[in-house]
TORKOL-4160 file (C-alpha; in steps of 0.2 Angstrom, whole numbers, padded with zeros to 4 digits, m for minus):
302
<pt num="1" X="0000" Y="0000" Z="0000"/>
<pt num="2" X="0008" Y="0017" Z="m0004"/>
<pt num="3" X="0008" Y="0029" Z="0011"/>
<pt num="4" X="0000" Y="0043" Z="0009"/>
<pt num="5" X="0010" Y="0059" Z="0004"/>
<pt num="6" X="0005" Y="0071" Z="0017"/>
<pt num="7" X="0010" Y="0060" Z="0029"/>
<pt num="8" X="0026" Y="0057" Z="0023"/>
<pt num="9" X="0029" Y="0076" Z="0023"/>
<pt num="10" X="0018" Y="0086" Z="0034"/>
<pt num="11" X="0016" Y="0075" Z="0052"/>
<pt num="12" X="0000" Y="0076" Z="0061"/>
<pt num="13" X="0007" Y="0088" Z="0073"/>
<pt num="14" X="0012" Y="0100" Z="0056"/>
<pt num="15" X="m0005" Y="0096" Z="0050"/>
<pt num="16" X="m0014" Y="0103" Z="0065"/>
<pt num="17" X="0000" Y="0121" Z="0063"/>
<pt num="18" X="m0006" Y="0120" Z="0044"/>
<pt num="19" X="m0023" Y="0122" Z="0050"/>
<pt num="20" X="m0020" Y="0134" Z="0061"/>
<pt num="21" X="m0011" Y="0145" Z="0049"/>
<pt num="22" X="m0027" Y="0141" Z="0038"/>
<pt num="23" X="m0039" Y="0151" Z="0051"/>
<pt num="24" X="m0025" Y="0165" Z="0052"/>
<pt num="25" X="m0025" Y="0166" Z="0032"/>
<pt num="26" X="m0045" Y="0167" Z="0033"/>
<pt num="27" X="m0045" Y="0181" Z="0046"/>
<pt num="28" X="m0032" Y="0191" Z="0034"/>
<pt num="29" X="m0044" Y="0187" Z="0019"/>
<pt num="30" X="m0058" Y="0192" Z="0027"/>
<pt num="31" X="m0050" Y="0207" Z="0034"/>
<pt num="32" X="m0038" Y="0219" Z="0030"/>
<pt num="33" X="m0031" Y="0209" Z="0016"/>
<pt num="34" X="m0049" Y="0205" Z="0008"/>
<pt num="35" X="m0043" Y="0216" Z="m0007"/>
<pt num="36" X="m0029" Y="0204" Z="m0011"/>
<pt num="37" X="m0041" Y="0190" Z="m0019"/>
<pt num="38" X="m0053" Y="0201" Z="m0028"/>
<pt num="39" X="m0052" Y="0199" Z="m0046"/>
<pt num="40" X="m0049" Y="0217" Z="m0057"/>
<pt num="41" X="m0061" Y="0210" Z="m0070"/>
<pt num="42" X="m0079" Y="0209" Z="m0060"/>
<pt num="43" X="m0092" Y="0200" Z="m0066"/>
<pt num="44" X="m0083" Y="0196" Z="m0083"/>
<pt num="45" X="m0085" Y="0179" Z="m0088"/>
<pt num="46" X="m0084" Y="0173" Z="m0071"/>
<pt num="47" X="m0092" Y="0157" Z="m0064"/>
<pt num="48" X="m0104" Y="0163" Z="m0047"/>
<pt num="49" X="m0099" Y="0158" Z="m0033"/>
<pt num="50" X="m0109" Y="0160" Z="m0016"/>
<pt num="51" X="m0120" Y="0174" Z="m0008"/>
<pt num="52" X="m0114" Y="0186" Z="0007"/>
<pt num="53" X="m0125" Y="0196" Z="0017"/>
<pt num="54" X="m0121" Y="0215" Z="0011"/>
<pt num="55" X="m0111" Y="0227" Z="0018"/>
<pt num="56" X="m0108" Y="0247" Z="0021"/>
<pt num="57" X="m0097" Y="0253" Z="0006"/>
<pt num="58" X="m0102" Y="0237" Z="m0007"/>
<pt num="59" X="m0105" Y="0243" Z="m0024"/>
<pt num="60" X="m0126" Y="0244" Z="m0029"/>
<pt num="61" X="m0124" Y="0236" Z="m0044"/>
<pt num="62" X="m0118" Y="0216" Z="m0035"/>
<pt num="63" X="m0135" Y="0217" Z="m0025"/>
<pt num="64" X="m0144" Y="0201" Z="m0030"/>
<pt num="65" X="m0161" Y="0212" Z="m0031"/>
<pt num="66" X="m0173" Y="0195" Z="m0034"/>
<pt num="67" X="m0165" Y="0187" Z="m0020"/>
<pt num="68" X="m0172" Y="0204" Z="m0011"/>
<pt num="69" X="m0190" Y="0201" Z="m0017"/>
<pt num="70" X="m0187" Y="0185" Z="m0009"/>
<pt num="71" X="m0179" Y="0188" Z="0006"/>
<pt num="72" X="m0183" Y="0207" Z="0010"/>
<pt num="73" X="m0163" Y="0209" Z="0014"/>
<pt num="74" X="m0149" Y="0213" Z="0005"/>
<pt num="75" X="m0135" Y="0200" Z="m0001"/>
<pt num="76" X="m0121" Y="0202" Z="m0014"/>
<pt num="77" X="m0116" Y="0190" Z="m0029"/>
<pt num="78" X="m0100" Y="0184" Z="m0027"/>
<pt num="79" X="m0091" Y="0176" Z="m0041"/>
<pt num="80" X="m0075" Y="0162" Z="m0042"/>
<pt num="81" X="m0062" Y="0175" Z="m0048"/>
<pt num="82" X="m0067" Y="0185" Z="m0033"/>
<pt num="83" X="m0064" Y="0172" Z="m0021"/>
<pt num="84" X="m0050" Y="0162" Z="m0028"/>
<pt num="85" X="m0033" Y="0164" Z="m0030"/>
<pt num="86" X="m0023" Y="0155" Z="m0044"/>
<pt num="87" X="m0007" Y="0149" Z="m0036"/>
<pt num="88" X="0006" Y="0142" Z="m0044"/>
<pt num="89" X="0022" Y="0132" Z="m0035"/>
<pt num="90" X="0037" Y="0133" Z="m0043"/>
<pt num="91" X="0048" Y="0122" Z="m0036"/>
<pt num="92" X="0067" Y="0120" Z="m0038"/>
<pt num="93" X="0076" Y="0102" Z="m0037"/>
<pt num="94" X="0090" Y="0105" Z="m0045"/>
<pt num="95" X="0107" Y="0096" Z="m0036"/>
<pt num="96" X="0113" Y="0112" Z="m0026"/>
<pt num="97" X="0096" Y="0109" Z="m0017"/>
<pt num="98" X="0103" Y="0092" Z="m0009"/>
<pt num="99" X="0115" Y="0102" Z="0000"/>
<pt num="100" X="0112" Y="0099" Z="0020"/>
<pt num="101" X="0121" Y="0105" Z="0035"/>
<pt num="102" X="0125" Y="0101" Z="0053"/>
<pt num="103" X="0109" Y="0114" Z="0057"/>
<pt num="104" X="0094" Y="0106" Z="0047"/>
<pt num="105" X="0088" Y="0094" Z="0055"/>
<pt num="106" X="0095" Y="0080" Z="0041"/>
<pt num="107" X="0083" Y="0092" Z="0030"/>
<pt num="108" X="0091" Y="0095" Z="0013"/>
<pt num="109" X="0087" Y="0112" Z="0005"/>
<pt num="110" X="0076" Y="0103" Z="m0005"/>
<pt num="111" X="0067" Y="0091" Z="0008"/>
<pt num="112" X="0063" Y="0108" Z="0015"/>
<pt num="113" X="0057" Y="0115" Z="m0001"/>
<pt num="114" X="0044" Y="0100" Z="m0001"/>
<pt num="115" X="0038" Y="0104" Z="0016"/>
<pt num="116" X="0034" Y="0122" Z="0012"/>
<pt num="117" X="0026" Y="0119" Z="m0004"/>
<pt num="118" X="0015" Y="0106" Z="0005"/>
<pt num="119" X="0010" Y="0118" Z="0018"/>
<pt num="120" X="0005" Y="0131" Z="0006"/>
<pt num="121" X="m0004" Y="0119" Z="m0005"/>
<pt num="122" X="m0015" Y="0112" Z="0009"/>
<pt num="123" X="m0015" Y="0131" Z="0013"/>
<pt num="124" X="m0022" Y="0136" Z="m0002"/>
<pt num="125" X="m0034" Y="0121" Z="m0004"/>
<pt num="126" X="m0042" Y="0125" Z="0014"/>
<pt num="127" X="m0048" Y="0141" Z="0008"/>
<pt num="128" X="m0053" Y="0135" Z="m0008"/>
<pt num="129" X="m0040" Y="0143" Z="m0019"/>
<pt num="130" X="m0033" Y="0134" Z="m0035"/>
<pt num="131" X="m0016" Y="0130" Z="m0032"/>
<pt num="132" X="m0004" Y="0122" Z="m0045"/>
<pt num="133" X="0013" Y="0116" Z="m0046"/>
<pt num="134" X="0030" Y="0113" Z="m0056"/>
<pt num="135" X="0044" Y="0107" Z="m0051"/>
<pt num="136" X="0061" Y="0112" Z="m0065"/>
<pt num="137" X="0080" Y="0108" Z="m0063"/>
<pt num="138" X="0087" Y="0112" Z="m0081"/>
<pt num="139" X="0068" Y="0113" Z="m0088"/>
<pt num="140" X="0052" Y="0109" Z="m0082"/>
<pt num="141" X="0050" Y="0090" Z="m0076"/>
<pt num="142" X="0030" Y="0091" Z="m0069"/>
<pt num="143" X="0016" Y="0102" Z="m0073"/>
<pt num="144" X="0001" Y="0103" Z="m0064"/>
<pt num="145" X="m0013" Y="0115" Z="m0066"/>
<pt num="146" X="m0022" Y="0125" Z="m0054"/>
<pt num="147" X="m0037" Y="0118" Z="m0047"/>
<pt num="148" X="m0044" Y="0119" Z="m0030"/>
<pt num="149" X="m0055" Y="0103" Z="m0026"/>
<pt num="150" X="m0047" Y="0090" Z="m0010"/>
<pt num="151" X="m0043" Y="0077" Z="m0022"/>
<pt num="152" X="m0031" Y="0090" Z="m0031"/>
<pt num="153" X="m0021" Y="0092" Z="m0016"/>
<pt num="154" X="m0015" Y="0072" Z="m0015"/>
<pt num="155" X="m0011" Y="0074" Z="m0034"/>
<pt num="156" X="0001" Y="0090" Z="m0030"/>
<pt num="157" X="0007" Y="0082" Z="m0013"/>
<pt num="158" X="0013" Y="0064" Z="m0022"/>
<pt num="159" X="0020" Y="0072" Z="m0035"/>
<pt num="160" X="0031" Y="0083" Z="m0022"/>
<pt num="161" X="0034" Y="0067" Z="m0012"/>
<pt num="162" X="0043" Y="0060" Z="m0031"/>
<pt num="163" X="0051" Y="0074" Z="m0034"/>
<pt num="164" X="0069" Y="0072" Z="m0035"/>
<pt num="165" X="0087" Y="0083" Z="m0037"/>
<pt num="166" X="0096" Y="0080" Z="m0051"/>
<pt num="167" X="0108" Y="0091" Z="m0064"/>
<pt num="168" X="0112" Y="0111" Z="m0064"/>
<pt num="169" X="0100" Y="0122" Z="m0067"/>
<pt num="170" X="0097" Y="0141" Z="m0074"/>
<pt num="171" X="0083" Y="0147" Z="m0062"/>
<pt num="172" X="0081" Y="0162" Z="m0075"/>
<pt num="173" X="0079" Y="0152" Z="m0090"/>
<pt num="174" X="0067" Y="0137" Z="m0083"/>
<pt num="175" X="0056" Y="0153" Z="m0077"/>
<pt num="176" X="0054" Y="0163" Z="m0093"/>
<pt num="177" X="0046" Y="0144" Z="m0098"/>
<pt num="178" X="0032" Y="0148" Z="m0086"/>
<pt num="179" X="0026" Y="0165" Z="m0096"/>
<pt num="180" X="0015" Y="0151" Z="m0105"/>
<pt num="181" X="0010" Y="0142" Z="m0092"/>
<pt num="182" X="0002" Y="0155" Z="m0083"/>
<pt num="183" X="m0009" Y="0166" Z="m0094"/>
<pt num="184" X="m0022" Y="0170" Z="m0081"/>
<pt num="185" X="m0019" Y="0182" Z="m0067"/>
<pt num="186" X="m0012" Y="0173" Z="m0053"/>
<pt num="187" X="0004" Y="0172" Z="m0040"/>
<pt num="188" X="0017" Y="0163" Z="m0044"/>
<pt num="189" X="0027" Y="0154" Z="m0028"/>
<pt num="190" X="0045" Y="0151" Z="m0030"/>
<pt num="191" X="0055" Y="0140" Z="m0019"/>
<pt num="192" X="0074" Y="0139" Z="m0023"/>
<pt num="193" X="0090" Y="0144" Z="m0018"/>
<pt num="194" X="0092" Y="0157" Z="m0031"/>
<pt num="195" X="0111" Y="0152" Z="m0032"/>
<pt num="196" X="0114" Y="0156" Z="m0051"/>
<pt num="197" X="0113" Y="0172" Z="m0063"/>
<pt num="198" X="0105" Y="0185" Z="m0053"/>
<pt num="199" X="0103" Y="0197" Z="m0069"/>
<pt num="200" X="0095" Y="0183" Z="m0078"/>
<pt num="201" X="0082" Y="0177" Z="m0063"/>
<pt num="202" X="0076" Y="0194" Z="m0063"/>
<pt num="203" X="0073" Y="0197" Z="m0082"/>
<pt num="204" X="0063" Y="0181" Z="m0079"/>
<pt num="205" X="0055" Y="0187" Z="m0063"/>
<pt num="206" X="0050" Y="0205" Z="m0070"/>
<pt num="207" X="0042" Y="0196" Z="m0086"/>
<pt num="208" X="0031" Y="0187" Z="m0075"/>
<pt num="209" X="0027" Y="0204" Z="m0066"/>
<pt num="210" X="0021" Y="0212" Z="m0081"/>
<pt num="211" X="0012" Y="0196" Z="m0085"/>
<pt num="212" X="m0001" Y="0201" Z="m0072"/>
<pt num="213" X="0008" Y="0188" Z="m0058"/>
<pt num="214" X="0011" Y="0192" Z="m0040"/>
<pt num="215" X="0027" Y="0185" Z="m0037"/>
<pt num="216" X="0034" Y="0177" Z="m0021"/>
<pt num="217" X="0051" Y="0171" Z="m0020"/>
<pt num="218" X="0054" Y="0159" Z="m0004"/>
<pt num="219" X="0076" Y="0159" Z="m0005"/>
<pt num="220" X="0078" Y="0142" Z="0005"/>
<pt num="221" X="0095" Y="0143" Z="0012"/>
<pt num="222" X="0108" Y="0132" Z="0022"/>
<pt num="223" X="0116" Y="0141" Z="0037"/>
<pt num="224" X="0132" Y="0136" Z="0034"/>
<pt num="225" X="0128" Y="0143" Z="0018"/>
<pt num="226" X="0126" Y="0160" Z="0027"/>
<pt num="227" X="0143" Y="0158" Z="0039"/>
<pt num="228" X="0153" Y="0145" Z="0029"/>
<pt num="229" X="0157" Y="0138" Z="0047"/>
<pt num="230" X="0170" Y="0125" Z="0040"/>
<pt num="231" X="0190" Y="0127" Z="0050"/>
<pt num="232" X="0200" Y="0109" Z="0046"/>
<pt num="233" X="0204" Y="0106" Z="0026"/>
<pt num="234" X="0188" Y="0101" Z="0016"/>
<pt num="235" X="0183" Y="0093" Z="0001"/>
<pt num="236" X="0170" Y="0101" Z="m0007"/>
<pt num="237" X="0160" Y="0093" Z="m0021"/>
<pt num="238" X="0148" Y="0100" Z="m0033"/>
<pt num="239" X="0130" Y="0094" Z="m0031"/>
<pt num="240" X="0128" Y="0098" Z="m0049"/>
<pt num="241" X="0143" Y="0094" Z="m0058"/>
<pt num="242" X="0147" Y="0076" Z="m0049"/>
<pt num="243" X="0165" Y="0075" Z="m0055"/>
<pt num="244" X="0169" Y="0093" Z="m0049"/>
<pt num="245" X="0178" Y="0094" Z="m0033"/>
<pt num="246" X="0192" Y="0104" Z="m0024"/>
<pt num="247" X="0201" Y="0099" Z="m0006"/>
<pt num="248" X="0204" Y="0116" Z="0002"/>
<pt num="249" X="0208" Y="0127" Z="0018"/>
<pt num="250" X="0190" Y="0135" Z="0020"/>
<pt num="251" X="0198" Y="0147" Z="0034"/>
<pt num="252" X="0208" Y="0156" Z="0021"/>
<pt num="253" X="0192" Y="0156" Z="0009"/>
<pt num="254" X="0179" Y="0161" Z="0023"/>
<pt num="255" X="0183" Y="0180" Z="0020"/>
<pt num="256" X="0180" Y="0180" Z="0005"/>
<pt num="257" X="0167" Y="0168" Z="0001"/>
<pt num="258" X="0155" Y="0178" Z="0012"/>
<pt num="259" X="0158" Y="0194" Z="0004"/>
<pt num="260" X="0151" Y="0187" Z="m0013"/>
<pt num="261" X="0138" Y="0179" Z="m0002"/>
<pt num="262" X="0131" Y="0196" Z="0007"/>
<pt num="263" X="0134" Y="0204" Z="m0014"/>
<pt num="264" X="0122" Y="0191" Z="m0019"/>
<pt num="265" X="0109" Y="0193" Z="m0008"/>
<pt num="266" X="0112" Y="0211" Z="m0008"/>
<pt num="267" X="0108" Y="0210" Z="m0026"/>
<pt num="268" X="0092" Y="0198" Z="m0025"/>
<pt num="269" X="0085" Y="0208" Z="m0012"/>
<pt num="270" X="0087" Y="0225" Z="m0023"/>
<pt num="271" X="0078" Y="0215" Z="m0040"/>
<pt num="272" X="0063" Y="0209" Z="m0028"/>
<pt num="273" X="0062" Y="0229" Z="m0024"/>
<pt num="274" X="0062" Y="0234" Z="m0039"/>
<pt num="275" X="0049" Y="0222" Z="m0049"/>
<pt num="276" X="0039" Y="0222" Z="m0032"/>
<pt num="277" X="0042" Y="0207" Z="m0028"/>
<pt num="278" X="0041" Y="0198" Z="m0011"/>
<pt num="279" X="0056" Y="0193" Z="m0005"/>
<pt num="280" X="0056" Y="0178" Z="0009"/>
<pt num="281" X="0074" Y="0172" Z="0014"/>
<pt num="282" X="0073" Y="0155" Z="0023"/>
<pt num="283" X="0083" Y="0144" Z="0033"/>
<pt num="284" X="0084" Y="0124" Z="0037"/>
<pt num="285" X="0086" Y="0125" Z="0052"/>
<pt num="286" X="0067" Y="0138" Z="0054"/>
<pt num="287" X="0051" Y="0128" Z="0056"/>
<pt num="288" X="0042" Y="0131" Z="0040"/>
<pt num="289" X="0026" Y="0133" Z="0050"/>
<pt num="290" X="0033" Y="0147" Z="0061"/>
<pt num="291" X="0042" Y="0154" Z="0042"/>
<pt num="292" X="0023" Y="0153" Z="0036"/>
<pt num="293" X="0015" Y="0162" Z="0050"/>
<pt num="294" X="0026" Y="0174" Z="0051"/>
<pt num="295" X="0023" Y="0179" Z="0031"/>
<pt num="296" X="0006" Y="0177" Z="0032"/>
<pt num="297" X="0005" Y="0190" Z="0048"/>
<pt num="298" X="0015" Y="0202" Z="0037"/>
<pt num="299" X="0004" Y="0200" Z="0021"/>
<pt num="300" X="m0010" Y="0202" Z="0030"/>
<pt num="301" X="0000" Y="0221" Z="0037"/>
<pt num="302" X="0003" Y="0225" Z="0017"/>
């Protein structure tokens, strides 16, 4: 009997943090971030929805006026683009990804992109939002669609659970794919290291941008990646190019090395502000539901 995926990634105790992050994302729907999942294109070629009960400040014209004659009160049609986000998760498993440090709990970069992306799948699902998914190393391996029904979510979740790292990658050439996967207004959800061309990711990041996308970018990071901790000789192997490796002193290199790591993420966090683009740097060693409530607590400030 297969197990079921959501087991295998999300345990029953990240279950029941998934579900609380479901009521926090509700309230911040409902509340000060309502405006986030309301279409631009109202009542254009939109499938309806539900009724709600209307409110102070609604516009006239959505007032179901024969439920009214019915009901003697007021209620508002609501339609699916309204309601529903379009998500897409975009999922990097490439080999840098396999990397894993003292720090992450025996999580890979990639085990932990898995995690996430589950979370904000079941997320998304909860609350009745379309969510879809692909996962790329040097080009797209598996592409889903949105949809937003329960039996969706275990077709997203296994295919995560069989995702695999393998080969380099361009992360700006593998995303300017996704321009035509992802016609309809929507966010796209990025999970990856972002080690590659910075320039090129955000030609590719900025053409989404214009393509009516919301863009996340969730950079999942090692912490020895951040302080290059290493002190006795080291051999250090690509997790992209197998048969390239180097035996070095990594005191002599630490200096250095972290210098082009704080000019890197200097220069991601200067393209996400630029394109308007939300910026979420993550580490291994961070529980992914705390990374997730924290986020969704800011979006809800925005």
């Amino acid at each position: 009997m297969t197990a079921n995926p959501l087991f295998r990634w999300l345990r029953p105790t990240d279950i029941e943090k998934v579900s609380v992050l479901q009521l926090l994302a509700r309230d911040a729907v409902e509340g000060a971030t309502g405006g986030i999942h309301r279409s631009r294109h109202v009542g254009a070629s939109v499938d309806f929805k539900e009724h709600r009960p209307y409110v102070h400040g609604d516009e006239i014209r959505s007032i179901d006026w024969k439920l009214f004659g019915k009901t003697d009160r007021l209620y508002i049609r609501q339609y699916e683009d309204e309601t529903s986000v379009r998500a897409m998760l975009v999922v990097d498993q490439s080999g840098s990804m396999n990397y894993s440090g003292t720090r992450s709990r025996e999580l890979t970069k990639h085990d932990y992109a898995i995690r996430l992306a589950s979370c904000l799948a079941y997320l998304l699902v909860s609350q009745q939002d379309s969510v879809g998914l692909v996962t790329f190393d040097t080009a797209i391996r598996k592409h889903i669609p949105p949809r937003s029904r329960p039996n969706h979510l275990r077709l997203v979740l296994e295919t995560l659970a069989g995702a695999e790292c393998r080969g380099e990658t361009e992360l700006g050439t593998v995303l300017h794919q996704l321009l035509s996967l992802c016609r309809k207004r929507g966010i796209v959800m990025v999970l990856s290291d972002c080690f590659g061309n910075v320039s090129e990711l955000f030609k590719s990041l900025s053409m989404l941008r214009a393509n009516n996308q919301e863009v996340l970018l969730f950079q999942i990071i090692d912490d020895d990646e951040v302080d290059f901790p290493f002190q006795n000789r080291t051999l250090f192997r690509s997790l992209e190019l197998t048969e390239q490796q180097l035996l070095v002193d990594p005191v002599s290199l630490r200096e250095s090395y972290l210098r082009k790591f704080a000019m890197h993420q200097e220069s991601i966090q200067s393209g996400c502000k630029q394109n308007r683009i939300d910026w979420i740097p993550v580490r291994t060693s961070e529980a992914f539901s705390s990374v997730l409530a924290t986020y969704i607590a800011r979006r809800g400030q925005a």
